[in-house]
N, C-alpha and C positions, 0 to 999 in steps of 0.2 A: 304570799297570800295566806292569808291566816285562816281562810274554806279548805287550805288543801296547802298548809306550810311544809316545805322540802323538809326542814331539821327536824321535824316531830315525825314528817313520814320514814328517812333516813333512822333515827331511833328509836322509831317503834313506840314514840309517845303520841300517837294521833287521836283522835276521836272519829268515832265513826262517826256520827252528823256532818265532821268537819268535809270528810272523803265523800260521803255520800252529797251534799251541799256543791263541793268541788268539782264533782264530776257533773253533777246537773247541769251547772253553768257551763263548764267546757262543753255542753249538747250547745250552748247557742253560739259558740263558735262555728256552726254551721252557714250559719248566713254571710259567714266572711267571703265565702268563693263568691258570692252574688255582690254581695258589698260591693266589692272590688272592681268586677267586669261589669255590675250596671250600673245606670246613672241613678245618684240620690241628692238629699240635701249636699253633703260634702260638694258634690260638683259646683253648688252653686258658690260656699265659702270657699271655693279653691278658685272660682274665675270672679269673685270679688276681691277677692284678694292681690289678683293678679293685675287688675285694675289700679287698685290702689299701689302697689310696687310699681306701677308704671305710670303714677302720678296724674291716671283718669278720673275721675268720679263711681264708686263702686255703686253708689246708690241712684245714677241714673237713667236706671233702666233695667226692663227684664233681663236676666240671663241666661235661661233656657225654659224651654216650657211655659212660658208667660210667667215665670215666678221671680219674686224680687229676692233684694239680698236684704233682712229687715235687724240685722244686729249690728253690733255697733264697731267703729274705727279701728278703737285698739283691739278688739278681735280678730277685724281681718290684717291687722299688722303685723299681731303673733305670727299667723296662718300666711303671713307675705314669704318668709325664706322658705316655705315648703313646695311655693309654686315655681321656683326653682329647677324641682323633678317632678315625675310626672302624679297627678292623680291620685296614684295609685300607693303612695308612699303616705302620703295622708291619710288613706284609709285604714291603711294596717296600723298606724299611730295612732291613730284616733280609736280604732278598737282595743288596743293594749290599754289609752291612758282609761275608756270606758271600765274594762276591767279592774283597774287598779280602784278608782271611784269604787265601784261595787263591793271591792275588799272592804274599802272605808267605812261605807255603808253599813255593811254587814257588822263590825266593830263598834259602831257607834250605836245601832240596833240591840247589841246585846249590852254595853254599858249601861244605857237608858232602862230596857228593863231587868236588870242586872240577870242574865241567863247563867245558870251554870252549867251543869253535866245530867243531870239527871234526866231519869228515862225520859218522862213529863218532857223538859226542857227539848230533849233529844228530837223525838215528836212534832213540837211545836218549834225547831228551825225548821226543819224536812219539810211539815206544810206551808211555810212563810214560804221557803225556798220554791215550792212547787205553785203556788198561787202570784210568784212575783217571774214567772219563768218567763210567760205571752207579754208582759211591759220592758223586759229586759231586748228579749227578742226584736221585738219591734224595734227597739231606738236604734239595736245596735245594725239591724237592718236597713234603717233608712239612714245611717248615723245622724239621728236627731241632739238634742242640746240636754232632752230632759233627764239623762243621768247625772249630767253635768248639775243643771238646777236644783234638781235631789239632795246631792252634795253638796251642792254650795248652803243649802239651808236646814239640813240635817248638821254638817258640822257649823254654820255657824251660832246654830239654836245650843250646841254644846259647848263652844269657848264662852259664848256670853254665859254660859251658868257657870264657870269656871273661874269666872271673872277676867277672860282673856280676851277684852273688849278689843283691842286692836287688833286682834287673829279673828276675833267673833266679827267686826264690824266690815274686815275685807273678804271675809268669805261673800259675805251678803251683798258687798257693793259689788265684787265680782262678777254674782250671779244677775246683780240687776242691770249691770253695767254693757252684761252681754244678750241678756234675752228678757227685762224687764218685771218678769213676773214675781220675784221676791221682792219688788216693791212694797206688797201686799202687806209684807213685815213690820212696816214702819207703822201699822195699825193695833199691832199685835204689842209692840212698847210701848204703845203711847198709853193703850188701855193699861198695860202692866207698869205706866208711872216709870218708864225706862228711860229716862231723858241719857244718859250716858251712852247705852248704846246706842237709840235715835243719833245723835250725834258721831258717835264711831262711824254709825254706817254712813251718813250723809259725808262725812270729811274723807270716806275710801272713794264715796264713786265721787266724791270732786277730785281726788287724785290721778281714782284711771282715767277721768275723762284728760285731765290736765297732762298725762302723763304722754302720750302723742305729741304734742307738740316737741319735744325733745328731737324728735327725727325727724318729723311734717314741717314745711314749713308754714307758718301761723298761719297766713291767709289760708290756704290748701284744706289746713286741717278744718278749721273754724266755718269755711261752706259744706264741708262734707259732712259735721255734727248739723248743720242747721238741717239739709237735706235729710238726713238719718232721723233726727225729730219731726220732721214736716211728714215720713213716712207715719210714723210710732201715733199720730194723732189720732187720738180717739173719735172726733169727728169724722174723720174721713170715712167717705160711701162703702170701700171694700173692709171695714172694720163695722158697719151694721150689717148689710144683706151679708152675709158670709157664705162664700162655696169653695169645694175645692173637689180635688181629686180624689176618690176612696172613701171622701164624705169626709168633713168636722165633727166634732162630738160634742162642743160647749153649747150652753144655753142658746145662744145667740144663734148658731148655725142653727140649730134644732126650729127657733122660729122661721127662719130661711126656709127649710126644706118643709115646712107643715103648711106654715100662715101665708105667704107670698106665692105668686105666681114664677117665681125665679126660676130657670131653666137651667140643670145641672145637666152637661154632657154625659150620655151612656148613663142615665138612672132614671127609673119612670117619675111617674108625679105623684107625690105623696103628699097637693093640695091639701088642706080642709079649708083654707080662707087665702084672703086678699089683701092682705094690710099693709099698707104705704110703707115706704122708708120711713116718712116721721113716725108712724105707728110703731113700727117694728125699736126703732130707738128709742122711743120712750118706754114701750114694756122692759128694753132691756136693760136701762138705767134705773127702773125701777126694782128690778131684781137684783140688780148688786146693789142698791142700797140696801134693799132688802138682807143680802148674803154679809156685808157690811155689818149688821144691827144685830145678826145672827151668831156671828163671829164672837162678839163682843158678849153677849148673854152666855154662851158657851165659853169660853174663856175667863169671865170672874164670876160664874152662877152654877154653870152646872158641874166644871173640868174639875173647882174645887172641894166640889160635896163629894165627889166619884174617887178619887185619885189623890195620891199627898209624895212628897219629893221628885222626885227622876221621872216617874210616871207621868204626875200633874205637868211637867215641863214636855213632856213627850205629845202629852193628849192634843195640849192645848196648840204647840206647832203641827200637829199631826191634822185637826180638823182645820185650819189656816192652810195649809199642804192640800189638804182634799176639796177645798173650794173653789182655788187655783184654775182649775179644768174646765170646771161650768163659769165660773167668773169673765173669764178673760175670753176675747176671742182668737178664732186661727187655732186651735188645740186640736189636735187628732187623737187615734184610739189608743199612741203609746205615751200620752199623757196621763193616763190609767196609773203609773207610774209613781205620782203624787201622790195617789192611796194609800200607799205602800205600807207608810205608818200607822194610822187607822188599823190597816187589815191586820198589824200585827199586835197591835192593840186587843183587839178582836178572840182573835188567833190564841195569844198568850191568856188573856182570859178563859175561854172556855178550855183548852190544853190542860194546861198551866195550874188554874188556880179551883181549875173544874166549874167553873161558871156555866148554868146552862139555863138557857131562855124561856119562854112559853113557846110552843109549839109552833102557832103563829108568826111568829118571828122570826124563829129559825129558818123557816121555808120563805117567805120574805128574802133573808138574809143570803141563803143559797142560790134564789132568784136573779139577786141585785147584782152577788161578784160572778153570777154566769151569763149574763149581760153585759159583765164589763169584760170578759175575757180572763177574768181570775180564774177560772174553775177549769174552763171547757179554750183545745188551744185551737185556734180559728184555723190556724194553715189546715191543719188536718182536714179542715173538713171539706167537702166538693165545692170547684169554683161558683156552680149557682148560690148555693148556701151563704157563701162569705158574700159574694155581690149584696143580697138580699139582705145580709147582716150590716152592711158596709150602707148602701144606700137606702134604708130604712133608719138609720142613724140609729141601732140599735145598742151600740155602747156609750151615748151619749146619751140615751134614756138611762141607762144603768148608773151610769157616771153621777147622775142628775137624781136618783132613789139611793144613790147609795148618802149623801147629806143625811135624810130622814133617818135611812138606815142606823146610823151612827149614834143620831142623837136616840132614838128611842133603845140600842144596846146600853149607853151608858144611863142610861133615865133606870132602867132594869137594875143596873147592877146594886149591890147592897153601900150605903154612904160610909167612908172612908171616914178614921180619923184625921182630921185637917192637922197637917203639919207645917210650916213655913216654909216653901217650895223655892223663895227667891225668884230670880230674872223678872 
């Protein structure tokens, strides 16, 4: 791992950010002993999986907790020889491969904005690191997907600048292939005039989808993809009113838990109104078009008056990354995650380049990432506290201030000479 490489520690060529960085993250190896011994998401890709090794339907039916299995085939076919042994072997693989992701991350983090050594620089990983600790925690706690989606669209945002369209195209079909949400991407070339990648990406995920049938046989596969779509339908009831356990954070939930009389076990009622299912789906179609339109002005209006080379390509995947959360529904608080680039954006601005706001703002800005869980880390705090935090949907208002947040930082900053950025 390049936070904390053996050969630089072994001779004495290390950097201290890198130890300091390294050992942060070895702190969330803490949640491995709970990982392990209690139930999370993994249990349910470990008994979808196991469905599908045994030639059942993984996607018919809840599998523990009333919760579905909502990713797709060749996922759980990777995940078929693991259910082999038990559980528990999964988990511990699943947080080493999470690790590894996070080295990448951390890699491609400092390429983009080209980080060196200096004190400044020094500074500004240690607080990335300390402000990305509560979204690392989480995933790796519930072993959720969104480190995995991070990387898949963090490195594929860097082969396609590299011109490594067939590296660039299956990182992203990957990630859509398995949990959807870097779909969002094929918005982000089409504004950027990308037809080559559009098309890389579109010819990976017809690969992984095509790629199952090799071991499946055709009929088998081809009901369990329809099933797996008929889930993933945006129409459907439990992708408008949205509830879950611990509280969602995305847009959508947010109107769930305010405007609706919907009844969340174990959290009081945080009514103010009544509005229909059809109510509730149209406001919420109307805000990702909305987040849609927003995209696009940010991305060839404001990313390139602000920002020129590595940067511009950084900004402009980075606020497409940060929309992800409030966009899409079913997202919880370690979706926070998607920020990530943003914050470091942020971060290395005022650090870095000594960038510093109106006062205004700043407090704002401190506001919005302690809301979302960047600043302040939730376990700590008493279990009344986090209930109240959790079922007040308090990081999905953060999540949802932090958009504004973003664009009014880079509105501040002073206009960049334009340079020709590519992708």
């Amino acid at each position: 791992m390049q936070f904390l490489p053996y050969k630089k520690w072994k001779s004495g060529g290390y950097h201290k950010e890198e130890v300091i960085i390294g050992l942060l993250f070895c702190l969330a190896l803490i949640p491995v002993l709970r990982n392990i011994s209690a139930d999370n998401d993994l249990d349910i890709f470990y008994l979808a999986a196991e469905e599908l090794r045994l030639g059942t339907n993984p996607y018919n039916g809840p599998h523990m907790f009333g919760m579905w299995y909502y990713y797709s085939p060749l996922f759980a076919s990777v995940l078929a020889p693991l259910t082999l042994f038990p559980v528990q072997v999964l988990k511990v693989l699943w947080m080493l491969l999470g690790f590894v992701m996070l080295n990448r991350i951390y890699v491609l983090l400092r390429r983009f904005l080209n980080v060196g050594y200096s004190s400044r620089e020094t500074w500004f990983l240690i607080a990335l690191a300390f402000n990305s600790y509560h979204a690392v925690f989480m995933n790796l706690l519930y072993g959720q997907l969104t480190i995995l989606i991070f990387w898949c669209c963090l490195e594929g945002i860097y082969r396609m600048k590299e011109s490594q369209y067939i590296a660039g195209g299956l990182s992203f079909a990957l990630g859509i292939n398995i949990k959807i949400l870097p779909v969002f991407f094929f918005w982000y070339f089409v504004l950027k005039r990308n037809l080559k990648a559009f098309f890389m990406i579109s010819a990976g995920i017809a690969v992984l989808i095509l790629i199952p049938y090799l071991y499946l046989s055709a009929g088998y596969h081809t009901q369990i993809m329809k099933d797996w779509l008929g889930l993933l339908n945006p129409l459907n009831k439990e992708h408008v009113n949205t509830v879950g356990e611990g509280g969602f954070t995305d847009f959508a939930s947010l109107l769930t838990r305010y405007f609706t009389n919907t009844v969340v076990r174990g959290e009081g009622n945080y009514s103010i109104a009544a509005l229909s299912t059809k109510q509730i789906f149209l406001i919420q179609w109307t805000f990702r078009v909305f987040i849609t339109v927003l995209c696009a002005w940010v991305l060839l209006k404001l990313v390139p008056r602000k920002f020129n080379g590595e940067k511009a390509i950084l900004a402009g995947a980075a606020f497409f990354m940060a929309c992800i959360p409030v966009a899409f529904p079913h997202q919880r608080d370690y979706s926070v995650m998607m920020c990530i680039p943003a914050v470091a954006l942020m971060l290395h601005g005022f650090i870095v380049n000594g960038f510093r706001l109106p006062k205004g703002l700043q407090i704002f800005t401190l506001t919005t990432m302690t809301l979302m869980g960047l600043i302040i880390f939730f376990p700590l705090l008493p279990w009344p506290v986090r209930h109240f935090i959790m079922e007040s949907r308090i990081p999905g208002w953060g999540m949802l201030l932090f958009i504004p947040n973003v664009i009014l930082w880079w509105k501040f900053l002073p206009d960049s000479v334009t340079q020709k950025e590519g992708m």
